[in-house]
C-alpha positions in Angstrom: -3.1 -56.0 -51.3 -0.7 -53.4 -51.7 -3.1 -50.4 -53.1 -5.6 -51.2 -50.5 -2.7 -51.0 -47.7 -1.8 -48.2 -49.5 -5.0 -46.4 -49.8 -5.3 -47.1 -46.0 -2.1 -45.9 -44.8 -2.7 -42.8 -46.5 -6.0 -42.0 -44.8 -4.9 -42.9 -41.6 -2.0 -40.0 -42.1 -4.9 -37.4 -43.3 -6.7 -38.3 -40.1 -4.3 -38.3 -37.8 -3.1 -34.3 -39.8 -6.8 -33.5 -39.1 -7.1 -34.1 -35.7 -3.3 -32.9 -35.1 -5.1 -29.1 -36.8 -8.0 -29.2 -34.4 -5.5 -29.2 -31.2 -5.8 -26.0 -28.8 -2.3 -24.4 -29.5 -0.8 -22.4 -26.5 -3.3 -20.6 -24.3 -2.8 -17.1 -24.9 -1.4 -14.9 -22.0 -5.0 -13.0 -19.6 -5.4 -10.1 -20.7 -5.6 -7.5 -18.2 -8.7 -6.8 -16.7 -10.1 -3.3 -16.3 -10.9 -3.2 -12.0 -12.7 -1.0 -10.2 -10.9 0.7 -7.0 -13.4 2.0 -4.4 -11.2 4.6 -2.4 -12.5 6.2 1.0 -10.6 9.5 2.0 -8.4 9.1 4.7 -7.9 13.2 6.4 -6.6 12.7 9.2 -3.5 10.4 10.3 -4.2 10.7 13.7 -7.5 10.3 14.4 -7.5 11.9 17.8 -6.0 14.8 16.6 -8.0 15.5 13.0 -6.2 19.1 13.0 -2.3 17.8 13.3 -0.7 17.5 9.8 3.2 17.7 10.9 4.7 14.0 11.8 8.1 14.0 12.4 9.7 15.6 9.3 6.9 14.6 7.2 3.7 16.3 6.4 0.4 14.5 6.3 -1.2 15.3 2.5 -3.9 12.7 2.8 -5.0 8.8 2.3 -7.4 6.8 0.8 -8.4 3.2 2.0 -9.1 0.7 -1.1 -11.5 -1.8 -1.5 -12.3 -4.1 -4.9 -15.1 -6.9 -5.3 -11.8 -8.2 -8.1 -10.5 -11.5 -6.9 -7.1 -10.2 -7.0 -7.3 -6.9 -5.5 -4.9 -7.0 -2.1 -1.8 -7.9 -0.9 -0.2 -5.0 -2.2 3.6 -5.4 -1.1 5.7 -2.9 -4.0 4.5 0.9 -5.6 6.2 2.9 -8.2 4.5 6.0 -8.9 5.8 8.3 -11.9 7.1 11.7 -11.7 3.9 13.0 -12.7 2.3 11.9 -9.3 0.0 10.3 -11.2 0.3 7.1 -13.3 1.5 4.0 -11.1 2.0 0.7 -11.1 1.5 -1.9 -7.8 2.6 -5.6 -7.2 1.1 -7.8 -5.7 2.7 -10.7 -3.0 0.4 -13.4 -5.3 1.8 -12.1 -8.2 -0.3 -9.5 -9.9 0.3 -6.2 -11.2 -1.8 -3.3 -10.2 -1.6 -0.4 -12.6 -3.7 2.9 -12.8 -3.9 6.3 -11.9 -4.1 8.7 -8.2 -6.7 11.2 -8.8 -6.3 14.6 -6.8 -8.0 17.4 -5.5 -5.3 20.0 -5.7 -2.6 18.0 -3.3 -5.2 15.5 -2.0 -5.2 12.1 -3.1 -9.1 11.5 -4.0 -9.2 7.7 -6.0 -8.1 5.5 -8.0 -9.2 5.4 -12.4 -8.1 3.5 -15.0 -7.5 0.5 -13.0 -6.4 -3.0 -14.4 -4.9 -6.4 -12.8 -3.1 -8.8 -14.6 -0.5 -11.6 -13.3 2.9 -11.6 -13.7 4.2 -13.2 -16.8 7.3 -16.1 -16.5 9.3 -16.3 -19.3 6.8 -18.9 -21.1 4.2 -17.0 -20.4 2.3 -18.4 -17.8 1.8 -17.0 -14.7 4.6 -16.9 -12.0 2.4 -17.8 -9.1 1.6 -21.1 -11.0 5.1 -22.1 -10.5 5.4 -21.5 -7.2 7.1 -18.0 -7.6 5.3 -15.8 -5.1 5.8 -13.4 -2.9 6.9 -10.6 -5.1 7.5 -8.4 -2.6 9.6 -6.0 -4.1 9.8 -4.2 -7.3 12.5 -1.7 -9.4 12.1 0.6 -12.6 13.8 2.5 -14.8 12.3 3.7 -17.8 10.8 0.5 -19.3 12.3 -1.9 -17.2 11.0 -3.6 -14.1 12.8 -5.7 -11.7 10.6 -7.7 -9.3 11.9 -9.6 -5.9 10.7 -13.1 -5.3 11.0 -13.8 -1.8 9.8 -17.1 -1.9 12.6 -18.2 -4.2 15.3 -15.5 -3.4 15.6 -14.2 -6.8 15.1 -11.3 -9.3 13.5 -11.5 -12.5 13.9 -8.4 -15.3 10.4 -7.3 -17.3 10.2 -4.8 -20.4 7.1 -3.0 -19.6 8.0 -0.4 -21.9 7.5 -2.5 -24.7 5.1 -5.3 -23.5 2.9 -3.6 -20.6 1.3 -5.8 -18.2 2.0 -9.2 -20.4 5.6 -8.5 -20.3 7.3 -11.7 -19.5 9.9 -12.3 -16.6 13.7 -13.7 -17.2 16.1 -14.6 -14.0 19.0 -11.9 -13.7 22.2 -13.0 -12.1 22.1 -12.8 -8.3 24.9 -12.0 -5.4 25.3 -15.7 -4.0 24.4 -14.5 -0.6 20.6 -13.8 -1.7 20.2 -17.3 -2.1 21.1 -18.1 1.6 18.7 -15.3 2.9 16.1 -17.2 5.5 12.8 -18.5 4.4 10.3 -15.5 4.0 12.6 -13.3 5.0 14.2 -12.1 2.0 14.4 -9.6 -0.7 11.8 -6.7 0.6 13.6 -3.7 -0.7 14.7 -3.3 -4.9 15.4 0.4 -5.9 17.7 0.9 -9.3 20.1 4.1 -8.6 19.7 6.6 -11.7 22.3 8.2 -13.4 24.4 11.5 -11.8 24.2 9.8 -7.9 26.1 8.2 -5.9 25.8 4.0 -6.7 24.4 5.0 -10.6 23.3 2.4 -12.9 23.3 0.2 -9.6 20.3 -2.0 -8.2 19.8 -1.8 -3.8 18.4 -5.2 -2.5 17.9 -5.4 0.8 16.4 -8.0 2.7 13.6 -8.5 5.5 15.5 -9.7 8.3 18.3 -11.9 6.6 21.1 -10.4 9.5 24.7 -10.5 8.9 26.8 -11.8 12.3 26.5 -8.1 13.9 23.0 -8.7 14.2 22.3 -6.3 11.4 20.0 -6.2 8.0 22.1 -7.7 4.7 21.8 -5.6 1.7 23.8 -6.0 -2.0 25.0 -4.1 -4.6 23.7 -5.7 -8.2 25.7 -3.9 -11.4 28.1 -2.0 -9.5 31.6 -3.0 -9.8 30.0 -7.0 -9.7 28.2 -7.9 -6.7 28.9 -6.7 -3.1 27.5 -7.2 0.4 26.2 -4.5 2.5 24.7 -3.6 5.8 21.9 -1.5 7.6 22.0 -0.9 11.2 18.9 -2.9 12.5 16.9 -1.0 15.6 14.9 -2.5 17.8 12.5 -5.2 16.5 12.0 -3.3 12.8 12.1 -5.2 9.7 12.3 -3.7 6.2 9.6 -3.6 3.8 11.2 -1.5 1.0 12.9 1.6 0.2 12.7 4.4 -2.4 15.6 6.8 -4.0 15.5 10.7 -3.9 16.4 13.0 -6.4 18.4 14.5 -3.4 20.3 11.4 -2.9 19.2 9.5 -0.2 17.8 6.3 0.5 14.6 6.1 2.3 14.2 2.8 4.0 10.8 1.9 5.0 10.2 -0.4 7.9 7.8 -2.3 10.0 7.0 -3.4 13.3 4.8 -6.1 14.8 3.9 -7.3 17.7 1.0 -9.2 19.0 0.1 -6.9 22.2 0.7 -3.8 20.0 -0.2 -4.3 16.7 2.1 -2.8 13.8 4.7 0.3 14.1 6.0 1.8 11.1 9.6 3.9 10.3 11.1 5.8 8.1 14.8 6.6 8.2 17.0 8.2 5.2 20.9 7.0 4.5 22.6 9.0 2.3 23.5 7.0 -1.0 27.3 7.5 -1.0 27.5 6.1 2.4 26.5 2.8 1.1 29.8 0.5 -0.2 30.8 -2.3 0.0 31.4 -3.8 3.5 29.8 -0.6 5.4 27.1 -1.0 7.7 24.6 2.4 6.9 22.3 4.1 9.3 20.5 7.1 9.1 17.7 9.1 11.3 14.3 8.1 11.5 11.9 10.7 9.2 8.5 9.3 10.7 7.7 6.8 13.4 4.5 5.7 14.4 2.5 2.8 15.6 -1.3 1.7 15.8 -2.5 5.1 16.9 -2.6 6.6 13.8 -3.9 5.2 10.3 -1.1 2.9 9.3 -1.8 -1.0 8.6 1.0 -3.4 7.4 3.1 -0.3 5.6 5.1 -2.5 3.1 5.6 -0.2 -0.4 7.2 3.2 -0.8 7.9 5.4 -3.6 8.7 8.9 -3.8 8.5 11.2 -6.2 8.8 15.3 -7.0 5.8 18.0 -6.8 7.0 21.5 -6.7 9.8 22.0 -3.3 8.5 19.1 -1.6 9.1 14.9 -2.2 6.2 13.1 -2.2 6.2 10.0 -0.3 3.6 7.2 -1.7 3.2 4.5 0.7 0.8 1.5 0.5 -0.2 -1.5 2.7 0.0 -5.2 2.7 -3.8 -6.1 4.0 -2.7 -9.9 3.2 -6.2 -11.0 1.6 -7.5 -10.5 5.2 -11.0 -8.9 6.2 -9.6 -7.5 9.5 -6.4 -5.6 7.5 -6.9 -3.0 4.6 -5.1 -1.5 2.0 -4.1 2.2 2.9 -2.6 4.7 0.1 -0.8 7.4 1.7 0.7 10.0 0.9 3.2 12.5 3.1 5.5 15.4 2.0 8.9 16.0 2.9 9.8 19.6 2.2 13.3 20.0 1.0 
């Protein structure tokens, strides 16, 4: 009895190796997917006035409005554009990336090539939105290195992008405890890292929606600079922030939004100077632009800048939220210097 037990036994283990071989391992990460962006110009910002360029201290360069049959295209909330003016790299609030190129005629954005989507990575691979972290409203680089904001869950997550592209995968970065107490879908909007030689170097800027200190005003923190510290902006009127962009010159540009059911959505820029942001000090700073529903804005919520010859470029795209009666604006301004 003992060979045939044996004999047995020792099929049942061949089996059982077989079947363990012909298991699916891991589902490998999506590949990006190569998009097409439709883009129709946008000339004129006001549309009563096709021959005004000059708003506030800004200068109207030109728009585009996107559209994509891709079941992923919207919801644009974050925009880094390179110095080039060219290559740049979206986010989406469903957690997607949206990377390509701005093509131009002479200073005029024209379209969008070389599209591709892909989601956001966690750091098993899988796609953040299929945890539950969404929102990623906000988004940081330097050099190869990303730093997204997930509002939903009030934290920041680091990505190599250098080295992995669009399947880079996300890890958790230590937070100031005062991001996690930031209200429900109200939190981290704004996430710009400081470069070397200015004021704050080396440092990441969070700031939040509308989490408010007990002045009434908008929290941000200080991440990397001397540990963690607490910060304000003056809030005015009934503007919330949707993100903010460093200069080479220095200064913070703070882009915020407006809404109101009787008139629609506003939209402001204002500029604080980096060295007056510390620890403890509540900033402020004049409004560049400020406009409402009477000129080709949508919900503004990313904003990057960038150099081209004496001017900054200012790069700003809309949040349509998956909607068909919102759309997804690129526009672009300059500020001359």
């Amino acid at each position: 009895m003992r060979p045939a037990f044996g004999f047995a036994l020792a099929l049942t283990l061949l089996a059982l190796s077989l079947s363990a071989s012909a298991q699916p391992g891991p589902r490998p990460p999506e590949q990006p997917t190569k998009i097409e962006v439709r883009a129709r110009p946008i000339t004129a910002f006001e549309p009563g006035n096709p021959m005004r360029t000059k708003f506030g201290a800004l200068t109207f360069r030109g728009g585009l409005e996107l559209t994509s049959s891709h079941a992923h295209f919207g919801g644009l909330s974050a925009i880094r554009v390179e110095a080039n003016g060219v290559n740049f790299l979206a986010v989406s609030d469903k957690g997607h990336w949206l990377r390509g190129r701005i093509v131009y005629d002479r200073e005029r954005p024209t379209g969008i090539a070389d599209a591709e989507m892909a989601p956001v990575l966690g750091h098993d691979g899988k796609p953040l939105a299929a945890r539950g972290w969404y929102d990623t409203e906000s988004l940081a680089l330097n050099g190869s290195i990303a730093w997204l904001g997930i509002e939903r869950v009030n934290r920041i997550v680091r990505l190599d992008i250098g080295r992995d592209g669009l399947l880079a995968r996300a890890t958790l970065i230590p937070v100031p405890p005062g991001i996690a107490k930031l209200p429900y879908n109200k939190g981290l909007e704004c996430l710009e890292f400081v470069p070397a030689g200015m004021p704050l170097q080396d440092t990441l800027i969070a700031i939040s929606e509308r989490g408010l200190d007990d002045a009434g005003n908008i929290k941000g923190f200080l991440i990397g600079w001397s540990g963690p510290a607490e910060f304000s902006l003056k809030r005015i009127g009934d503007f919330d922030v949707t993100d903010c962009a460093v200069t080479p010159t220095g200064d913070l540009l703070v882009l915020e939004r407006s809404f109101s059911r009787l008139r629609g959505a506003g939209m402001r820029i204002r500029r604080v100077p980096l060295k007056s942001i510390q620890a403890g000090a509540t900033v402020d700073g004049p409004a560049l632009i400020e406009t409402d529903m009477n000129y080709q804005i949508d919900n503004m919520e990313g904003l990057s800048v960038h150099r081209h010859g004496n001017a900054l470029v200012l790069t700003l795209i809309s949040d349509d939220n998956f909607s068909i009666i919102q759309r997804t604006l690129l526009l672009q301004f300059a500020l001359e210097e």
